[in-house]
N, C-alpha and C positions, 0 to 999 in steps of 0.2 A: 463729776467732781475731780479737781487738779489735785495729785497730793504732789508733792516734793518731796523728797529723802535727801537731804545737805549735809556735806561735811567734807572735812580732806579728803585730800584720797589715803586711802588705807582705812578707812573709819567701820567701813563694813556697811556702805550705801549699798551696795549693789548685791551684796550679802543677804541684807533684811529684805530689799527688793522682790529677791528671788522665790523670796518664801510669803512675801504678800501678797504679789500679785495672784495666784491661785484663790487666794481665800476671799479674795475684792472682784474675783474674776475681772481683774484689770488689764488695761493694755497698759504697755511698758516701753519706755524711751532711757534708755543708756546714753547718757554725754558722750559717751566713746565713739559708740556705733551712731550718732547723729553726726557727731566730728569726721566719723571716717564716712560715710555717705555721704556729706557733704565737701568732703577732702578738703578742712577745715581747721587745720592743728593749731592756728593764732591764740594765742594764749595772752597777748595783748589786752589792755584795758578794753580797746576796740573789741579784740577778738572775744574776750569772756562777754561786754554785751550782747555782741551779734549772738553768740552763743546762748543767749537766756531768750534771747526774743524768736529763736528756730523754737527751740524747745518749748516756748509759750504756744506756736503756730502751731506744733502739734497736739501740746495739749488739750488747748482750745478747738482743736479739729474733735477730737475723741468726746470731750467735753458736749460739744453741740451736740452729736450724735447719743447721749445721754448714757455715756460709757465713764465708768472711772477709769481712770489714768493715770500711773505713775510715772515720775520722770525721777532717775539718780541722776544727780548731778554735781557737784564741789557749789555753784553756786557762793561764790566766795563773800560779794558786797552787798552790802542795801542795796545799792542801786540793781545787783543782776536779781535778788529776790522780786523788787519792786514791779520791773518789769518782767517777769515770769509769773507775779499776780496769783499763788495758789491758795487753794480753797485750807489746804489743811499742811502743815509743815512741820517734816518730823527733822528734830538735828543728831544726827548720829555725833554725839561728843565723847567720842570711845577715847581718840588720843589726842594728843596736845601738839605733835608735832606732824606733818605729813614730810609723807617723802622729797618732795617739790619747795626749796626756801622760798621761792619768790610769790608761791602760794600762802605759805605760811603766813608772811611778812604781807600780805596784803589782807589776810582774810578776817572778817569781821563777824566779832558775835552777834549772831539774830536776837534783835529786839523780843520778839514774840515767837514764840513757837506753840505748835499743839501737843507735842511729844518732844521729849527731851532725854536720849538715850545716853546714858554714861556705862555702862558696862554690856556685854554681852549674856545671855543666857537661851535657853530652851525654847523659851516664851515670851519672846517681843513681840516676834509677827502674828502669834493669836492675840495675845491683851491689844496689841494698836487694832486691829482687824475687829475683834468684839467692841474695840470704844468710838472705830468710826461707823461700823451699819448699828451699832445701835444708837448715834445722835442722828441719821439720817431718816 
């Protein structure tokens, strides 16, 4: 199963990540650390595609292999979700503005999401973690 974790940067993707991945016992793909392994830093319309369609390849590696998989990522457009294709999409909608304007100024509210986090608390990674192995 692909999930996705989206939102600015600052939102606390990689925050909630941290703490899900143990309970999914998932494998885990950081945008950063895929950027920097791939010495990747284009931040370009180009470069955020190229960027959704790595992290799809590894998804869908883990995925075959019959492993969940988390991937944090900004994921900023339709088009990079579309092609990143996940099973289940959580939007960390903690703050309104990220650090990054040109992120800001591009970035689009998801149509659809499965989770939809607007503040912080104790208990995100258990409630998302008990509501996706229990639709599975």
């Amino acid at each position: 199963m692909k999930i996705l974790v989206m939102g600015l940067p600052g939102s606390g993707k990689t925050y909630l990540t941290q703490r899900l991945v143990p309970l999914l016992n998932a494998a885990w793909y950081n945008a950063d650390q895929v950027r920097k392994m791939s010495n990747d830093w284009d931040f370009s319309d180009e470069g955020r595609k190229r960027q959704s369609m790595r992290m799809k390849a590894f998804a869908d590696f883990e995925k075959s292999h019959g492993r969940y998989v988390i991937c944090d990522f900004v994921c900023p457009t339709t088009e990079t979700r579309k092609n990143f294709d996940a099973d289940i999409v959580i939007w960390m909608d903690t703050i309104k503005e990220g650090r990054y304007e040109d992120t800001n100024k591009l970035f689009q509210t998801p149509e659809k999401v499965d989770f939809h986090i607007t503040e912080w608390n104790e208990h995100n990674q258990d409630d998302v973690a008990k509501e996706i192995l229990k639709n599975v």
